[in-house]
C-alpha positions as CSV (number, residue, x, y, z in Angstrom):
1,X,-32.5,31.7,-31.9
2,X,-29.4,32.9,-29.9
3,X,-28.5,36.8,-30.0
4,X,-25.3,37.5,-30.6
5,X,-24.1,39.6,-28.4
6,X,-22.2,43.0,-28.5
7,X,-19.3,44.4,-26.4
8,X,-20.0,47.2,-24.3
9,X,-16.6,48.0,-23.2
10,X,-16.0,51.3,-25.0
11,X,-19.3,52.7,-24.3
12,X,-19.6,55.0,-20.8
13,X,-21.5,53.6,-18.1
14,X,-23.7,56.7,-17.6
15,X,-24.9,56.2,-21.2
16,X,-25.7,52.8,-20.7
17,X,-27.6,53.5,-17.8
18,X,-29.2,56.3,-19.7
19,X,-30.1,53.4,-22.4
20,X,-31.2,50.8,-19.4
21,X,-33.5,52.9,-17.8
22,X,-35.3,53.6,-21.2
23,X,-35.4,50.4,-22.0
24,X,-36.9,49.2,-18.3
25,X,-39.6,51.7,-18.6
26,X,-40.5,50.9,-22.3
27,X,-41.7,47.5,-20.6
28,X,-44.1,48.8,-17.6
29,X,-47.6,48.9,-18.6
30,X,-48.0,52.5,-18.1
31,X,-44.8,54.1,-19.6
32,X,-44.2,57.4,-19.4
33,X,-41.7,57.0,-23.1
34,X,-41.6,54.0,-24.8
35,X,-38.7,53.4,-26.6
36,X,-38.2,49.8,-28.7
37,X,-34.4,50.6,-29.9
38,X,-33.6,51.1,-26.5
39,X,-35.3,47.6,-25.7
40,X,-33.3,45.9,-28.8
41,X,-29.9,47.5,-27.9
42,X,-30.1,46.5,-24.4
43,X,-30.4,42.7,-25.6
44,X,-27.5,42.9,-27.8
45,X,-25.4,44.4,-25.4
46,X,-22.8,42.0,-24.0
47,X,-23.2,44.1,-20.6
48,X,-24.3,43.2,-16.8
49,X,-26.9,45.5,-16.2
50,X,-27.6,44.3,-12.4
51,X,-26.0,47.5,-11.4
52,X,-28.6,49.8,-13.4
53,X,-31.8,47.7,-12.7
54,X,-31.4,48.8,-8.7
55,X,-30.0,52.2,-9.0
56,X,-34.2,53.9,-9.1
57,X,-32.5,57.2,-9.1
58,X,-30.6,57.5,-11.8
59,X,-32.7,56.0,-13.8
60,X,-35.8,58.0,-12.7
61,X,-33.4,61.6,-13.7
62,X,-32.6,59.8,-17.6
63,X,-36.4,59.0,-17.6
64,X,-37.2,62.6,-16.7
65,X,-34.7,64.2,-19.1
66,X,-36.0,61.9,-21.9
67,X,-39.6,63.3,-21.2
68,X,-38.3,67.4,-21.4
69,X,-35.6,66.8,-24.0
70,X,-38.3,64.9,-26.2
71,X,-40.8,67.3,-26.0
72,X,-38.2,70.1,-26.4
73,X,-36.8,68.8,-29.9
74,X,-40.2,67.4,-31.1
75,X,-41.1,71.1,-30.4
76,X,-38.3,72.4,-32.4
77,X,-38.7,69.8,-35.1
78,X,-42.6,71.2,-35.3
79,X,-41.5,75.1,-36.1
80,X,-38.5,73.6,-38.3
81,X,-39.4,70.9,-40.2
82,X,-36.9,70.6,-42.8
83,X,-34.1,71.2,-39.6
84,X,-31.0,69.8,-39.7
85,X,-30.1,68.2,-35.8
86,X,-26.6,67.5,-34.3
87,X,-26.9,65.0,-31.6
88,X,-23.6,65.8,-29.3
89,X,-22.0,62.6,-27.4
90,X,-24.6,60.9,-28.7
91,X,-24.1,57.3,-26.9
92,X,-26.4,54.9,-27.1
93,X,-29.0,57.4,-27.3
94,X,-32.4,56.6,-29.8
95,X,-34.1,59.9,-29.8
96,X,-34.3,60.1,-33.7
97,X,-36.7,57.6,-33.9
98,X,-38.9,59.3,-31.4
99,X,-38.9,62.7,-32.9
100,X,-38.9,62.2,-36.7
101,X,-41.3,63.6,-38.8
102,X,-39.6,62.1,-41.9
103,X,-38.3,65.1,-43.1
104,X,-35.2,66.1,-40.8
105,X,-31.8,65.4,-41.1
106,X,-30.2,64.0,-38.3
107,X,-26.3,64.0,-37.1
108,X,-24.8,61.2,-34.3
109,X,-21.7,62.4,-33.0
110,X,-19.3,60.2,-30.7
111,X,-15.8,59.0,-30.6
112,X,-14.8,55.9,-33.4
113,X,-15.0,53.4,-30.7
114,X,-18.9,54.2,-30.2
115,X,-19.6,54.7,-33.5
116,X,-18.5,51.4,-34.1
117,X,-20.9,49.9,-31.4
118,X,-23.9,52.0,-32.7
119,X,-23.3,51.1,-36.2
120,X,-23.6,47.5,-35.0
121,X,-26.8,47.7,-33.2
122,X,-28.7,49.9,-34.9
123,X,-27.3,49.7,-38.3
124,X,-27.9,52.5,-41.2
125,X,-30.8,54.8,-41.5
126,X,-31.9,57.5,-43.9
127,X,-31.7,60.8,-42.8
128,X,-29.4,59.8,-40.5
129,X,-25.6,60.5,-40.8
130,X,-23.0,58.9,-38.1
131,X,-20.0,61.3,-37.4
132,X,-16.7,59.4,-35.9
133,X,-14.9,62.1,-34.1
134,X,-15.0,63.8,-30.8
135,X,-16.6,67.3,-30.4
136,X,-13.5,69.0,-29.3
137,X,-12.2,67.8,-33.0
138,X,-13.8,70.8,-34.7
139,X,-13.5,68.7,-38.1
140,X,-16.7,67.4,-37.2
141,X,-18.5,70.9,-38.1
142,X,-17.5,70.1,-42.0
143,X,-19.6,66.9,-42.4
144,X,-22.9,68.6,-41.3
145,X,-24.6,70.2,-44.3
146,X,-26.7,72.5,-42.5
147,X,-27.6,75.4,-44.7
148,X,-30.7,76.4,-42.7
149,X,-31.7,76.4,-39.0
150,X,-29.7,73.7,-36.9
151,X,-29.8,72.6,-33.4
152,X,-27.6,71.3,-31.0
153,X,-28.4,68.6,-28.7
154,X,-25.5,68.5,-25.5
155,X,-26.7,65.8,-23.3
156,X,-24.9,64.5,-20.1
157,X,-21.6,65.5,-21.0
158,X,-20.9,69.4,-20.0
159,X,-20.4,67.9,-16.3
160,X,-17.9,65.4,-17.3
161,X,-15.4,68.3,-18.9
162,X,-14.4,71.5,-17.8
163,X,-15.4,75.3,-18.4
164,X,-12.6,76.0,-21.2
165,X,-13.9,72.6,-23.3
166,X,-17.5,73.7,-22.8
167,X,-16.1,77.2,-23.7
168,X,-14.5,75.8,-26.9
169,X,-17.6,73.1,-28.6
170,X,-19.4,76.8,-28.3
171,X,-16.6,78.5,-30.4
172,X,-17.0,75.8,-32.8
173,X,-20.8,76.0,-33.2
174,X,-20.2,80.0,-33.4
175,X,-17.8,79.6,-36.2
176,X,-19.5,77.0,-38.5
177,X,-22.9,77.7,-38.3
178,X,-25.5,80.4,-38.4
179,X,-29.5,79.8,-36.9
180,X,-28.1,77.4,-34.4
181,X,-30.0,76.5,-31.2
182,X,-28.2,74.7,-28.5
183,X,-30.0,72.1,-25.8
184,X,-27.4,71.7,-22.8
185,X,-27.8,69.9,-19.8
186,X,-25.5,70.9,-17.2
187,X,-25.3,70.6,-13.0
188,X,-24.9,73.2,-10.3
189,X,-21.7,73.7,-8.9
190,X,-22.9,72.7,-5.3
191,X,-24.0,69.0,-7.0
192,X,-20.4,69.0,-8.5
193,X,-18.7,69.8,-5.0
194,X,-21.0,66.7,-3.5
195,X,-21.1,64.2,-5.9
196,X,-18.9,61.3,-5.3
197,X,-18.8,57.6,-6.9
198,X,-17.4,54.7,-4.7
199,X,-14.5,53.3,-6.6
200,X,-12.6,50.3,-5.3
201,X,-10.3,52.8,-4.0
202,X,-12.8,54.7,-2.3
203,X,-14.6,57.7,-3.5
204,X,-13.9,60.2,-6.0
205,X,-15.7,63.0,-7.8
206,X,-18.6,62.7,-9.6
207,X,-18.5,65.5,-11.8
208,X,-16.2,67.6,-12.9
209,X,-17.9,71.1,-13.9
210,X,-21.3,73.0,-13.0
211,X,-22.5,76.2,-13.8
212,X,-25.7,77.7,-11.9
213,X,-27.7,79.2,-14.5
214,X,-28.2,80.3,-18.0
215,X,-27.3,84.0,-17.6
216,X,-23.6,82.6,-16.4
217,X,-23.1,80.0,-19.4
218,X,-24.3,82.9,-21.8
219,X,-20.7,84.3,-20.9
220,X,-18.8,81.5,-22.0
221,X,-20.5,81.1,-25.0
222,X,-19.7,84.2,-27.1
223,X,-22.5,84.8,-29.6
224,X,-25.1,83.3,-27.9
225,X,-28.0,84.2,-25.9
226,X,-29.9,81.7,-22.9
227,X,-33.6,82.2,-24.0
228,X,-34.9,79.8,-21.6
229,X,-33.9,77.0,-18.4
230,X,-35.7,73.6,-17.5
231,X,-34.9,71.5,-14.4
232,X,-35.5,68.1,-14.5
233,X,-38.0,68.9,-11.6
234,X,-40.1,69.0,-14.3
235,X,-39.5,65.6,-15.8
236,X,-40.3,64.2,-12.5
237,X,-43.6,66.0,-12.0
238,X,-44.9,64.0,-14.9
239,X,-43.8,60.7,-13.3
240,X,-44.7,61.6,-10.0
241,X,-47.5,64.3,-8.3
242,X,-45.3,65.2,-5.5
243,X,-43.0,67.1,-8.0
244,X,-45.8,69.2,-8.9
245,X,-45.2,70.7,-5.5
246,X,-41.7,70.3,-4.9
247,X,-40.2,71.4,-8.2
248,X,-41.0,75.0,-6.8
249,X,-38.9,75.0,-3.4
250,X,-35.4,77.0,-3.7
251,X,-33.1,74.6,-2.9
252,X,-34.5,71.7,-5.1
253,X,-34.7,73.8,-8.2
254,X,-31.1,74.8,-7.5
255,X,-29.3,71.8,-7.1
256,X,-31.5,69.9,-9.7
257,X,-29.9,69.8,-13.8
258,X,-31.4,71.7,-15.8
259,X,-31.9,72.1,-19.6
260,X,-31.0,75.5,-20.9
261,X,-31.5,76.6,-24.3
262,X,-29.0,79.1,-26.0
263,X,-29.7,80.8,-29.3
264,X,-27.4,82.7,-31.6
265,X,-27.7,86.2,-31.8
């Protein structure tokens, strides 16, 4: 029975690569996450992912930051069962159907256009409300019924804007809700200053904005505290015994994303 297929055009590469490399490790024998939506979406994607399949290092970092942000929510999700979670930018990402305990109450936030794309694919689901609108649109904040403890996932995204934007989804979390945890990944400033793509006409940057720790992103998000920072060094340990080692040398650590958890004051 032919699939039929599902334009990919209005969904960022780095969230489709995000959604390959889940899907291409759902299928080795030893797996380190398995995800099946993953491995469904990826066949009804009208999308030549040639270019994924041989980039191992980027897939290898969204394989490590599936492994920490997983067990980071399925942690929260074990203290607050009856949470309500905002997934930020969501993508193409599948992470409710990893985490649930079928009792939370889960919010996708993107833009129409990738709404429309995930609404396709993965259809509806209880539990599970889809929010159209972009994060900077602080609209959004009124469609999440959140009357207890919340928390925010921000996933690949604060390098791709800029320190007032990141400054200003913080305002907006400050000012709608109360018991709010964030999850953010973000990138140093010297990966920022280094990264570059190869375009057609040449190279350009990568990344737009990094910050080097939690104590400085603490300033920018009034309100807020950084109780705690992960690098995906330690993603990578579980894949590979050579991180176990490495995660702890200086320069490494530095330069490596991290994960860094904010909690209203």
């Amino acid at each position: 029975m032919q699939i039929d297929k599902i334009s990919a055009e209005q969904i960022p590469v780095p969230m489709l690569h995000a959604l390959y490399a889940r899907a291409k490790e759902s299928k080795r024998e030893n797996h380190y996450i398995y995800d099946q939506k993953a491995m469904e979406a990826v066949e009804r994607l009208d999308y030549d992912f040639a270019g994924e399949a041989k980039d191992v290092y980027m897939g290898n970092g969204a394989i490590a930051r599936t492994i920490l942000l997983d067990k980071m929510v399925k942690e929260y999700v074990q203290a607050n069962p009856d949470a309500c979670i905002v997934n930020v930018a969501c993508g193409m990402d599948t992470r409710f159907y990893r985490v649930d305990n079928g009792r939370i109450r889960w919010y996708d936030l993107d833009l129409p256009e990738v709404a429309e794309v995930r609404k396709r694919i993965f259809g509806g689901q209880e539990r599970v409300t889809m929010i159209a609108k972009s994060v900077l649109d602080e609209s959004w904040a009124e469609e999440v019924d959140a009357g207890g403890p919340v928390l925010f996932i921000i996933e690949e995204l604060s390098m791709y804007l800029d320190k007032q934007k990141v400054e200003k989804i913080f305002r907006i979390i400050g000012k709608y809700f109360r018991r709010a945890e964030v999850l953010i990944e973000v990138t140093a400033p010297y990966t920022v200053k280094n990264a570059v793509k190869k375009t057609e006409e040449g190279t350009v940057p990568k990344y737009t904005w990094g910050i080097k720790n939690g104590r400085q992103l603490q300033r920018l998000a009034a309100g807020f505290k950084a109780v705690k920072s992960v690098t995906l060094m330690e993603g990578l340990k579980e894949m590979y015994s050579k991180y176990k080692v490495l995660r702890y040398l200086p320069p490494l650590r530095n330069v490596a994303n991290k994960i860094i958890v904010l909690r209203q004051k």
